[in-house]
N, CA, C and O atoms as a Tripos MOL2 file, in Angstrom:
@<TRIPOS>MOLECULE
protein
  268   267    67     0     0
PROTEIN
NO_CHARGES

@<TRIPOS>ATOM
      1 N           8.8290   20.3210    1.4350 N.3       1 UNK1
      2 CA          9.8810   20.9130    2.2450 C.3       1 UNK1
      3 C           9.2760   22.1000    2.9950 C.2       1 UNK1
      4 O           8.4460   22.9150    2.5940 O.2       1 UNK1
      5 N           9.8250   22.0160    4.0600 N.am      2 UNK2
      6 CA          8.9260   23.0390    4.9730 C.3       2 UNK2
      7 C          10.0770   24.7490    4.4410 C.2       2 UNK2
      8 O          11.1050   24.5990    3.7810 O.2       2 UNK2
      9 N           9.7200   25.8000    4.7810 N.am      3 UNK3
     10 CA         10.1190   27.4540    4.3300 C.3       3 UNK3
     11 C          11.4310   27.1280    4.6230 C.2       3 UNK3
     12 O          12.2150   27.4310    3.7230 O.2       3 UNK3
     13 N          12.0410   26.4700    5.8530 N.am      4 UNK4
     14 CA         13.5000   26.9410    6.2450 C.3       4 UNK4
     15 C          14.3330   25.6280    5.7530 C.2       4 UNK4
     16 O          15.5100   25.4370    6.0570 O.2       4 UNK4
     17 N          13.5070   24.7080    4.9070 N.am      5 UNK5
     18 CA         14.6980   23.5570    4.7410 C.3       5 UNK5
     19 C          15.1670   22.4400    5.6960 C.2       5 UNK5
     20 O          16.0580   21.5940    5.6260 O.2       5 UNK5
     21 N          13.8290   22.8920    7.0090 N.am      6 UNK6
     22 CA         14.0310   21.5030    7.9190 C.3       6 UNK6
     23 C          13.9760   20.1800    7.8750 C.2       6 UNK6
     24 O          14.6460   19.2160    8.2420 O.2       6 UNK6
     25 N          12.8030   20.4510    7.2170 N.am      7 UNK7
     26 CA         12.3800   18.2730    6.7340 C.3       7 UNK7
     27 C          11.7310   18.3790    5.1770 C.2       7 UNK7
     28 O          11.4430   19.3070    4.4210 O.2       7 UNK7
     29 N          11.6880   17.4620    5.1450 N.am      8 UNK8
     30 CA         11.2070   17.2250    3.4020 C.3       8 UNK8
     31 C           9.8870   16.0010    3.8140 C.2       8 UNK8
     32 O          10.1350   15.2230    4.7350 O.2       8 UNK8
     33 N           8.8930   15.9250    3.2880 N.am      9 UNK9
     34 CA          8.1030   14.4690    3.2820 C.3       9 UNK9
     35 C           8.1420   13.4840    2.0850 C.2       9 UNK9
     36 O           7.4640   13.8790    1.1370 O.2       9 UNK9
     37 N           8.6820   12.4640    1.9250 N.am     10 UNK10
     38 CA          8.6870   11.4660    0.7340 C.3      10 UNK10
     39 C           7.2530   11.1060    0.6880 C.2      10 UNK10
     40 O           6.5530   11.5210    1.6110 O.2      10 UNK10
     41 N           6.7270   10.4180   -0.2160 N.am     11 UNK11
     42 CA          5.4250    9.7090   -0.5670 C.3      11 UNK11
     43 C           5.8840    8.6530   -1.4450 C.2      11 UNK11
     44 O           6.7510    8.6430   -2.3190 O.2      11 UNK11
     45 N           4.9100    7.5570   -0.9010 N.am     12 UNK12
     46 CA          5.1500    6.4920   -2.5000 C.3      12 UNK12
     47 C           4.7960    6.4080   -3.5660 C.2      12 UNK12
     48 O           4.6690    7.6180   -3.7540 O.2      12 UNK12
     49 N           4.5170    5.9840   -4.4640 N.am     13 UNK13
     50 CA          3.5130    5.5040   -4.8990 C.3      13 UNK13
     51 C           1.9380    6.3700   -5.1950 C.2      13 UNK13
     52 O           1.5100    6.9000   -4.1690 O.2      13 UNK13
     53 N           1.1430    6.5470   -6.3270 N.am     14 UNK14
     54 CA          0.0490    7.2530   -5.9380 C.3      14 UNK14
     55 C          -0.9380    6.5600   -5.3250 C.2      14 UNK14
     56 O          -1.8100    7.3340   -4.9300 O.2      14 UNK14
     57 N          -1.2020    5.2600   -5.0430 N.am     15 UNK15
     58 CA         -1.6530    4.4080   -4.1050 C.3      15 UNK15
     59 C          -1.4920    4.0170   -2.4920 C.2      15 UNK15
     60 O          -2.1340    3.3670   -1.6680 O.2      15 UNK15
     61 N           0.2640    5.1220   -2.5370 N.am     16 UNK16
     62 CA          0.6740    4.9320   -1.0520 C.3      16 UNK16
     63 C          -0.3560    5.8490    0.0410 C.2      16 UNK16
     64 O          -0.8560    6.9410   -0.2290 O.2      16 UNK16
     65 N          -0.4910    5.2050    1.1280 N.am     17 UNK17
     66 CA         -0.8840    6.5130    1.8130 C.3      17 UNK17
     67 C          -0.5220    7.3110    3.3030 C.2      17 UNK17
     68 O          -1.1390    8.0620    4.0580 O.2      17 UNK17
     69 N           0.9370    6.6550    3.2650 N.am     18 UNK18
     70 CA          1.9690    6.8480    4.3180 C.3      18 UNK18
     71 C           2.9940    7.4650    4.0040 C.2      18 UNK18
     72 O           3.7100    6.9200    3.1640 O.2      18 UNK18
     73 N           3.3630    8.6190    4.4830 N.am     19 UNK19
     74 CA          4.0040    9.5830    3.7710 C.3      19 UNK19
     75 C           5.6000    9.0280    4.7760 C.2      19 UNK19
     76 O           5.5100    8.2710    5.7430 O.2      19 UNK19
     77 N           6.8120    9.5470    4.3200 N.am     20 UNK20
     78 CA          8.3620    9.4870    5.6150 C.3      20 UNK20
     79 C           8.2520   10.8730    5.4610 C.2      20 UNK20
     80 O           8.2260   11.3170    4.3130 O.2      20 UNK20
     81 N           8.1350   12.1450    7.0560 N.am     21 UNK21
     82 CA          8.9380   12.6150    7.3890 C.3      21 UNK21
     83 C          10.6180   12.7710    7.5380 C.2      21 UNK21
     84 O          11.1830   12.3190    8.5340 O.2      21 UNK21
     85 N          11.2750   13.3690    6.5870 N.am     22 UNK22
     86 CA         12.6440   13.7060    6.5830 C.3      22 UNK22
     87 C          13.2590   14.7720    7.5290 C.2      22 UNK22
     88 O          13.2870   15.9870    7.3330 O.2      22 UNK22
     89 N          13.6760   14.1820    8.4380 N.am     23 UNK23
     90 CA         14.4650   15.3290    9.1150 C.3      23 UNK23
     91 C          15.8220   15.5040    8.6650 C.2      23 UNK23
     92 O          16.6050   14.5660    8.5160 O.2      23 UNK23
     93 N          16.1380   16.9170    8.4130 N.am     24 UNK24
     94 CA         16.9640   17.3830    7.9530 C.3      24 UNK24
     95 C          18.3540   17.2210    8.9650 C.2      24 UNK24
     96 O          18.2230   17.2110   10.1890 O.2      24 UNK24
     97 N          19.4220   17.1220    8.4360 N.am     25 UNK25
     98 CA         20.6460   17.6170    9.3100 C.3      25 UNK25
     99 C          21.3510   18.3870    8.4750 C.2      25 UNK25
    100 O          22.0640   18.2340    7.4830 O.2      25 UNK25
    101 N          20.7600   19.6870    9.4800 N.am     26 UNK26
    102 CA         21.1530   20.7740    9.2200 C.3      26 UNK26
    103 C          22.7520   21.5700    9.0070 C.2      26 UNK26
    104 O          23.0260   22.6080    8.4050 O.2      26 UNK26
    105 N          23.7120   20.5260    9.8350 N.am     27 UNK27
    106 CA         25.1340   20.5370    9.5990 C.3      27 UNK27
    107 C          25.4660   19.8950    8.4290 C.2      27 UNK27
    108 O          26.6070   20.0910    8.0130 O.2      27 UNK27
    109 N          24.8710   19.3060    7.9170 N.am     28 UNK28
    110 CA         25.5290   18.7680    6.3900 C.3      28 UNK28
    111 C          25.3740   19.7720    5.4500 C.2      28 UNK28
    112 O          24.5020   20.6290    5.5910 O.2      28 UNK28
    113 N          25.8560   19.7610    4.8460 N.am     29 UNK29
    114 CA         25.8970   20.6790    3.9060 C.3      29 UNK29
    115 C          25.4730   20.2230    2.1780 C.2      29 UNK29
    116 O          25.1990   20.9280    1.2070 O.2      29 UNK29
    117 N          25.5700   18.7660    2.3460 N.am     30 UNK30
    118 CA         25.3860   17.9780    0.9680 C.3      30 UNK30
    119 C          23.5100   17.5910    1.2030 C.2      30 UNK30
    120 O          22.6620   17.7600    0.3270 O.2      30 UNK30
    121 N          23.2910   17.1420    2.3800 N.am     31 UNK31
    122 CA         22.1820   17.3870    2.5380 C.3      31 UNK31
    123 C          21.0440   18.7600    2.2520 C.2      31 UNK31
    124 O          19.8590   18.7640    1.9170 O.2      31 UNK31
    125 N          21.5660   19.3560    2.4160 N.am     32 UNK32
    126 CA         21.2710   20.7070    2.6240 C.3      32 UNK32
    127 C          20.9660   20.9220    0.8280 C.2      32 UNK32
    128 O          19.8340   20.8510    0.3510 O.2      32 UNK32
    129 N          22.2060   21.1880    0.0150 N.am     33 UNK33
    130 CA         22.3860   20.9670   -1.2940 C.3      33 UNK33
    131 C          21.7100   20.1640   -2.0580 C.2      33 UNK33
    132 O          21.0800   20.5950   -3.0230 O.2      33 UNK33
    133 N          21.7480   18.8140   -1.7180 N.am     34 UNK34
    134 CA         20.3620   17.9000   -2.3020 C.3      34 UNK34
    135 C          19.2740   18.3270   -2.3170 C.2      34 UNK34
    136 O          18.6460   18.1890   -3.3670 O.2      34 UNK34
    137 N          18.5940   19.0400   -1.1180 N.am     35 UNK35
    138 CA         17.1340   18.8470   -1.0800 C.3      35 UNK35
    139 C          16.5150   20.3650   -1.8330 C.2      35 UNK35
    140 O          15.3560   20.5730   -2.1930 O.2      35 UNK35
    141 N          17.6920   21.2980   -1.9230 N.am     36 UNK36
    142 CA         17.7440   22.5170   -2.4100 C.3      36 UNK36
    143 C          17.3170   22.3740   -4.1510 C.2      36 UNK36
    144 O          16.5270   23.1000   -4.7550 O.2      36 UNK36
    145 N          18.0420   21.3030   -4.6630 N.am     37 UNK37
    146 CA         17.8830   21.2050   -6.1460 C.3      37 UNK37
    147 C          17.0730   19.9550   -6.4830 C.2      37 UNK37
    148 O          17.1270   19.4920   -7.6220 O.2      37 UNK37
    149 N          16.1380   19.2520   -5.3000 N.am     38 UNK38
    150 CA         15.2770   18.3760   -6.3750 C.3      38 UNK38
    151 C          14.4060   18.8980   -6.8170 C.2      38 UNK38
    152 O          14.0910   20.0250   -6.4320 O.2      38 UNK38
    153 N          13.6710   18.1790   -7.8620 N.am     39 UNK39
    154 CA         12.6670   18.5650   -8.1270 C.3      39 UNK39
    155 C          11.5770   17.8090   -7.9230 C.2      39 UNK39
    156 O          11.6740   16.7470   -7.3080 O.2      39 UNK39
    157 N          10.3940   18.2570   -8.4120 N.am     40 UNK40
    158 CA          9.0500   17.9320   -8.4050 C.3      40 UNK40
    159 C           9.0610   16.5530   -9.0840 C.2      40 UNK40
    160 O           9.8090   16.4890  -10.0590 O.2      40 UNK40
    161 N           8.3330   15.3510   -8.7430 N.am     41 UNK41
    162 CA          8.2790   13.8180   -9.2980 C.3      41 UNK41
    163 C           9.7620   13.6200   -9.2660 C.2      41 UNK41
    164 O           9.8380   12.4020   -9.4230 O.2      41 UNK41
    165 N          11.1070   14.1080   -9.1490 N.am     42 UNK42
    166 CA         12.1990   13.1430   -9.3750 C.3      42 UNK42
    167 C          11.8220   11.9820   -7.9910 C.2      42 UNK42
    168 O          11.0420   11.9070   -7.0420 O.2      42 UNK42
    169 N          12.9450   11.1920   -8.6170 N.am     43 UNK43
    170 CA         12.7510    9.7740   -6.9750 C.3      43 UNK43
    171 C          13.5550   10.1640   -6.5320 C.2      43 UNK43
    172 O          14.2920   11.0260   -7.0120 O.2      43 UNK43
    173 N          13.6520    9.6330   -5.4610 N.am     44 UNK44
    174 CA         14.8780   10.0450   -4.1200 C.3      44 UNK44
    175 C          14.7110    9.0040   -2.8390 C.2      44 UNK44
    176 O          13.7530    8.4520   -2.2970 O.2      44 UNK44
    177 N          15.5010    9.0160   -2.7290 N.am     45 UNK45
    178 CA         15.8800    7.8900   -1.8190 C.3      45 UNK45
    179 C          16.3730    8.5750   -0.5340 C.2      45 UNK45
    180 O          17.0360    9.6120   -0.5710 O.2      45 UNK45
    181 N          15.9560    7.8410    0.8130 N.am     46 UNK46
    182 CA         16.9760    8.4800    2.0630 C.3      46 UNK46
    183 C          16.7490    7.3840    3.0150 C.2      46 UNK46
    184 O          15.7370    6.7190    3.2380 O.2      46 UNK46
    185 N          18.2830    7.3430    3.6760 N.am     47 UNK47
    186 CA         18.6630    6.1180    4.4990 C.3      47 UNK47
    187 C          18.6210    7.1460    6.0950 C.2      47 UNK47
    188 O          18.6130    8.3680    6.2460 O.2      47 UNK47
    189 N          18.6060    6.3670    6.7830 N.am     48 UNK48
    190 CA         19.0280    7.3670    8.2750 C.3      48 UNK48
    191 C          18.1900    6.1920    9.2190 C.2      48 UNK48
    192 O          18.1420    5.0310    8.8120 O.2      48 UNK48
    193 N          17.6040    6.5480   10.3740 N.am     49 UNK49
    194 CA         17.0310    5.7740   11.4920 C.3      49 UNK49
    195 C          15.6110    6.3760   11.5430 C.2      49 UNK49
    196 O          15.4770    7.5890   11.3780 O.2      49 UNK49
    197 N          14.5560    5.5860   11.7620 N.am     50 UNK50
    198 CA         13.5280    5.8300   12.1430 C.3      50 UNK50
    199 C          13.3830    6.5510   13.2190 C.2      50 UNK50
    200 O          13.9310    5.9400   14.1360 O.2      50 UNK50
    201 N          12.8590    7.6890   13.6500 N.am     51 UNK51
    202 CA         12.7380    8.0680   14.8760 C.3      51 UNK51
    203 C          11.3580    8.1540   15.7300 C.2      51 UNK51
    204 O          11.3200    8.2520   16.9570 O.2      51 UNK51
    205 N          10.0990    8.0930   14.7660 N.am     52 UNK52
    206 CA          9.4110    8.4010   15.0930 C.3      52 UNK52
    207 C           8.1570    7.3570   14.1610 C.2      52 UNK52
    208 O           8.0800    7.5350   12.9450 O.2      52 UNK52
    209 N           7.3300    6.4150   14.7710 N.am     53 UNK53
    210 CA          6.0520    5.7390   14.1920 C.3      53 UNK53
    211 C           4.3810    6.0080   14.6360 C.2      53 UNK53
    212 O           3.5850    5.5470   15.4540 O.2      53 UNK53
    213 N           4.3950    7.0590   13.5460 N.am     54 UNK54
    214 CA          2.4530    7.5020   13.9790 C.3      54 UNK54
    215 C           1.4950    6.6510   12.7390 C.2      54 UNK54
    216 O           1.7380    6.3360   11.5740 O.2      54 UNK54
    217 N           0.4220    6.4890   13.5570 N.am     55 UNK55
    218 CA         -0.4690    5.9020   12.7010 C.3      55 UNK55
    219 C          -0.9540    6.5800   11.8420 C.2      55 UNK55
    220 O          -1.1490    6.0160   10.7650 O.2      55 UNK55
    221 N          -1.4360    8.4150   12.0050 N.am     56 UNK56
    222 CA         -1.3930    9.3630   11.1650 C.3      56 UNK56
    223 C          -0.7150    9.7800   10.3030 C.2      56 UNK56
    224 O          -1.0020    9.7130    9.1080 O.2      56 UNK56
    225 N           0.3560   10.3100   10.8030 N.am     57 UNK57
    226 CA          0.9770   11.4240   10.2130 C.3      57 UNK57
    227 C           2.4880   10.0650    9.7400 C.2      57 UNK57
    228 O           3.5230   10.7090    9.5720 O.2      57 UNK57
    229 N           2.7190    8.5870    9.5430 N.am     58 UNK58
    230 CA          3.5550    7.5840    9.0700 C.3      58 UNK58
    231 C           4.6770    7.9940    9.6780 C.2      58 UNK58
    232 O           4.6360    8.2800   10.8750 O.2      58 UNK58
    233 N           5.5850    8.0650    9.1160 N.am     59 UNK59
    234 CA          7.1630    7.5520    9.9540 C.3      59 UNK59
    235 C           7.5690    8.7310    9.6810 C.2      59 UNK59
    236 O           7.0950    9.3880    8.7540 O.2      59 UNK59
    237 N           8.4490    9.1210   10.4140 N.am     60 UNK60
    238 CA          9.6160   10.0400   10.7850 C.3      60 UNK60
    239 C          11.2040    9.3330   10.7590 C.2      60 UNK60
    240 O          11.5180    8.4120   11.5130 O.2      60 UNK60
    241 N          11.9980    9.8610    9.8900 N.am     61 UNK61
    242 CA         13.1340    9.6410    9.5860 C.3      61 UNK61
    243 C          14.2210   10.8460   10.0470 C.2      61 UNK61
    244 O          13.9060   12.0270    9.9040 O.2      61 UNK61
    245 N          15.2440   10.5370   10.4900 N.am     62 UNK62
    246 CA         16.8630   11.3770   10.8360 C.3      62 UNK62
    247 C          17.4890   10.8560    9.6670 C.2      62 UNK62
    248 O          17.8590    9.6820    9.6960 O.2      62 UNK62
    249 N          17.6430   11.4440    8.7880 N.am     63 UNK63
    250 CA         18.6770   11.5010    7.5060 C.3      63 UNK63
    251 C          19.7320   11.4600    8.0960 C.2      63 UNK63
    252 O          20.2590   12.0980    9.0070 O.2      63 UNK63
    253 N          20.1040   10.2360    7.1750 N.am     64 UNK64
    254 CA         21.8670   10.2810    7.4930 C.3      64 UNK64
    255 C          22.6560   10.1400    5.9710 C.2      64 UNK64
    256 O          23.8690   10.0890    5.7720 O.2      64 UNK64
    257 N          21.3590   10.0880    4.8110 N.am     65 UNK65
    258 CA         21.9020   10.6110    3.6080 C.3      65 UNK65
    259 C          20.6670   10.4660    2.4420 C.2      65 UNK65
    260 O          19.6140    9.8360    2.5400 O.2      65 UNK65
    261 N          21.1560   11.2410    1.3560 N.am     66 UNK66
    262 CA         19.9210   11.0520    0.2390 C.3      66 UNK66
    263 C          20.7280   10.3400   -0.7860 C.2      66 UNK66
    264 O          21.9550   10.2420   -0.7750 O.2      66 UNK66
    265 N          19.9500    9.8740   -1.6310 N.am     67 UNK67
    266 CA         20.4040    9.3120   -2.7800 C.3      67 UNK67
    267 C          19.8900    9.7900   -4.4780 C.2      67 UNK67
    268 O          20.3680    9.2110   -5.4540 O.2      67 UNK67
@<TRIPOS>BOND
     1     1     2 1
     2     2     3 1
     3     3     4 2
     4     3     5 am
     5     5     6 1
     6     6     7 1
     7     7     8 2
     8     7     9 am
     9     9    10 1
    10    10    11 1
    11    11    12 2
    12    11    13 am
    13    13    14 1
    14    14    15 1
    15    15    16 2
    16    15    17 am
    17    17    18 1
    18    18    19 1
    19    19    20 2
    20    19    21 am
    21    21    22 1
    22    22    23 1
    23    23    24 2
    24    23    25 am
    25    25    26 1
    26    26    27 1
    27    27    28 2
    28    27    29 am
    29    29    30 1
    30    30    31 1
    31    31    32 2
    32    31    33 am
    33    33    34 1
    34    34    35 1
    35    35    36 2
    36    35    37 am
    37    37    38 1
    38    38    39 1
    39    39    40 2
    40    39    41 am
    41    41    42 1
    42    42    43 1
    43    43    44 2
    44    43    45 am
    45    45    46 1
    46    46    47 1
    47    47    48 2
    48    47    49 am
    49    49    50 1
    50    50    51 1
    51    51    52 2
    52    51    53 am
    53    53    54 1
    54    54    55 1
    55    55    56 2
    56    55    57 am
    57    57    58 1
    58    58    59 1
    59    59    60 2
    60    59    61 am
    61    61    62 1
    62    62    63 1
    63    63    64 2
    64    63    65 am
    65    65    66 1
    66    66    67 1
    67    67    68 2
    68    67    69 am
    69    69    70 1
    70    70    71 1
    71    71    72 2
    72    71    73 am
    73    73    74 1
    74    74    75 1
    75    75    76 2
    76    75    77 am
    77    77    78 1
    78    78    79 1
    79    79    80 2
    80    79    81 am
    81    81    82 1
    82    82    83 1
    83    83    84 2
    84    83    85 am
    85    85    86 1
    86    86    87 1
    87    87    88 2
    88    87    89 am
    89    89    90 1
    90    90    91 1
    91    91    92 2
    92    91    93 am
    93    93    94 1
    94    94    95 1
    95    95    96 2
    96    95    97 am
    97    97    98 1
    98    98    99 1
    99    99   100 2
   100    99   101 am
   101   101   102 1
   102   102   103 1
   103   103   104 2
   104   103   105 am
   105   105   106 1
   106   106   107 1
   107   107   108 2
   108   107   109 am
   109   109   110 1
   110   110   111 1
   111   111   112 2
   112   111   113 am
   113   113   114 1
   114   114   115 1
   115   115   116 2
   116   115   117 am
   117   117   118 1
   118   118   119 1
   119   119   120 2
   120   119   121 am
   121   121   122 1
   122   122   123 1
   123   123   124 2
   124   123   125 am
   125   125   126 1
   126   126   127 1
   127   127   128 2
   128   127   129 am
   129   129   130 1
   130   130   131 1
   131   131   132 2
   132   131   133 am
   133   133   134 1
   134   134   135 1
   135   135   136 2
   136   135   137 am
   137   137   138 1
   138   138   139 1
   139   139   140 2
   140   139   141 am
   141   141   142 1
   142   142   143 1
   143   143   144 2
   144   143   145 am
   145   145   146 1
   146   146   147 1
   147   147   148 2
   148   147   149 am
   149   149   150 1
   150   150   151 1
   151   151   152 2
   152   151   153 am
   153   153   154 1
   154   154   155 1
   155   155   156 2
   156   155   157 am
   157   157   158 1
   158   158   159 1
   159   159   160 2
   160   159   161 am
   161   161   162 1
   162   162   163 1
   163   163   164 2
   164   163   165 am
   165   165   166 1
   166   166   167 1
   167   167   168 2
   168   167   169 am
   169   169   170 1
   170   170   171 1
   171   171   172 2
   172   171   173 am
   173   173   174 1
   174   174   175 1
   175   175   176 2
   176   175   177 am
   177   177   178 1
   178   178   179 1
   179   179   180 2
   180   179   181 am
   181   181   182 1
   182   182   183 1
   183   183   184 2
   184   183   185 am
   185   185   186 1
   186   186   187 1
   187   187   188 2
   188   187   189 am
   189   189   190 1
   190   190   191 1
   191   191   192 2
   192   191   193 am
   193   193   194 1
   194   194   195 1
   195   195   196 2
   196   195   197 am
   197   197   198 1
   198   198   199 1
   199   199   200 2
   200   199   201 am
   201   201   202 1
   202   202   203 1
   203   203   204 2
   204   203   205 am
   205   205   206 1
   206   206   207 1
   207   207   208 2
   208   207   209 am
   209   209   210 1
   210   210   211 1
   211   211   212 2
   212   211   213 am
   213   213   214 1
   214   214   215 1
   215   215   216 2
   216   215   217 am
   217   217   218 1
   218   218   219 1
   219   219   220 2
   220   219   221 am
   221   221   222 1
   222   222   223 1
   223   223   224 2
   224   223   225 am
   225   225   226 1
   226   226   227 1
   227   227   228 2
   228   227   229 am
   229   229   230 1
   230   230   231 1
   231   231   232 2
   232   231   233 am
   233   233   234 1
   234   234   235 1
   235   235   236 2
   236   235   237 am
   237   237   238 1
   238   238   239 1
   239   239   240 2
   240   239   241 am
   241   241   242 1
   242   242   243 1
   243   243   244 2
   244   243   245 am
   245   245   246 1
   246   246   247 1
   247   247   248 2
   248   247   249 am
   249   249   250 1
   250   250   251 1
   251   251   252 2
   252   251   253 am
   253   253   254 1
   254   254   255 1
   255   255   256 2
   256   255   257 am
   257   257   258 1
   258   258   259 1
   259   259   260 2
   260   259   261 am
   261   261   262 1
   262   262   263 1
   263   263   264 2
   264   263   265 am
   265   265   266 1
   266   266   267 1
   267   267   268 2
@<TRIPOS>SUBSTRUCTURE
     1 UNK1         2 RESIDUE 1 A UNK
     2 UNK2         6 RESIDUE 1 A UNK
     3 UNK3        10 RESIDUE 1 A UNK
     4 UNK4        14 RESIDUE 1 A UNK
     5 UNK5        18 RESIDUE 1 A UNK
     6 UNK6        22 RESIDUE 1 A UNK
     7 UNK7        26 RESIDUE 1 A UNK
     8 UNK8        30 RESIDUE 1 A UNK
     9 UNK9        34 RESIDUE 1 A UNK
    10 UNK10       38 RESIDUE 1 A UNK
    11 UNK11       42 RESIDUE 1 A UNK
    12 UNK12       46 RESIDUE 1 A UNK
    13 UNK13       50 RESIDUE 1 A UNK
    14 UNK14       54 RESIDUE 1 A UNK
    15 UNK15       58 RESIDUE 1 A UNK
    16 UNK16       62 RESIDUE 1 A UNK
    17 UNK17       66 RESIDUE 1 A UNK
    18 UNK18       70 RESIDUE 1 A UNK
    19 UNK19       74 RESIDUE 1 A UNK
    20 UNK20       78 RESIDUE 1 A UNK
    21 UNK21       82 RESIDUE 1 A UNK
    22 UNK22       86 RESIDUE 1 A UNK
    23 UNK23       90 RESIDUE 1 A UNK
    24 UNK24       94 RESIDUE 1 A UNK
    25 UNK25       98 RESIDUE 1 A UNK
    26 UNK26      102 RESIDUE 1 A UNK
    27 UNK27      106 RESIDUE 1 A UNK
    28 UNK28      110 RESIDUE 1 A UNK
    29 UNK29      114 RESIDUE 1 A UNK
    30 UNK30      118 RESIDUE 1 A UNK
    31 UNK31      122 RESIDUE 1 A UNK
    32 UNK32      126 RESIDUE 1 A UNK
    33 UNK33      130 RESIDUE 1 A UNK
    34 UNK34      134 RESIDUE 1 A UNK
    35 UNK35      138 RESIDUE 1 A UNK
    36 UNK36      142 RESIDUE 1 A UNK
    37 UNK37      146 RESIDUE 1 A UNK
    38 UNK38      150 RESIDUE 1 A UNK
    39 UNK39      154 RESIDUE 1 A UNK
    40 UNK40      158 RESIDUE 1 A UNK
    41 UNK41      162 RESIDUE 1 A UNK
    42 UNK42      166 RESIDUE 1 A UNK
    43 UNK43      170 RESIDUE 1 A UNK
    44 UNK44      174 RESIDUE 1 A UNK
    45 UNK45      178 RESIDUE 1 A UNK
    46 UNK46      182 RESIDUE 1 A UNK
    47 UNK47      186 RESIDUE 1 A UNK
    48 UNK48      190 RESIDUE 1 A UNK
    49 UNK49      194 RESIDUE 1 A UNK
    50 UNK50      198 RESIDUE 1 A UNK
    51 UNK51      202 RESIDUE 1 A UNK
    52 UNK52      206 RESIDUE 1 A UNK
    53 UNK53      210 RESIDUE 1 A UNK
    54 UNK54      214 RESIDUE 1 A UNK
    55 UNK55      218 RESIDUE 1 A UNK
    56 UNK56      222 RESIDUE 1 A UNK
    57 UNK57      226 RESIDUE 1 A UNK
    58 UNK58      230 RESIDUE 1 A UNK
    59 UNK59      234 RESIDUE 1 A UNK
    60 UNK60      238 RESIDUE 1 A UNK
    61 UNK61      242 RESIDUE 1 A UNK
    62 UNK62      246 RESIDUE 1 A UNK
    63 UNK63      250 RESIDUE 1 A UNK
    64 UNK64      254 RESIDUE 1 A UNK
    65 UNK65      258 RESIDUE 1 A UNK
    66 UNK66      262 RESIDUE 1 A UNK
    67 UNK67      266 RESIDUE 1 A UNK
């Protein structure tokens, strides 16, 4: 999670090596709340739209919720 709570990065797997950029929406407030209290190794899940496909830096996601 970046200092202000903008995006989060998921990873898979310790074999994965394509990370999802999470972009935050910052008007939610449950969002906001989720990403505030995970922790370290829990799983987590997030649905939303792809916005963005780099060969580097893997996918970029717009949260439209966590699980």
């Amino acid at each position: 999670m970046d200092s202000e709570g903008n995006y989060i990065v998921l990873h898979g797997d310790k074999y994965s090596i394509v990370g999802v950029h999470c972009t935050i929406n910052k008007k939610d407030k449950a969002q906001e709340d989720f990403i505030m209290n995970i922790k370290k190794g829990q799983t987590v899940s997030a649905s939303g739209t792809i916005s963005d496909v780099g060969e580097i830096m893997g996918y970029t996601l717009k949260v439209d919720k966590f699980e």
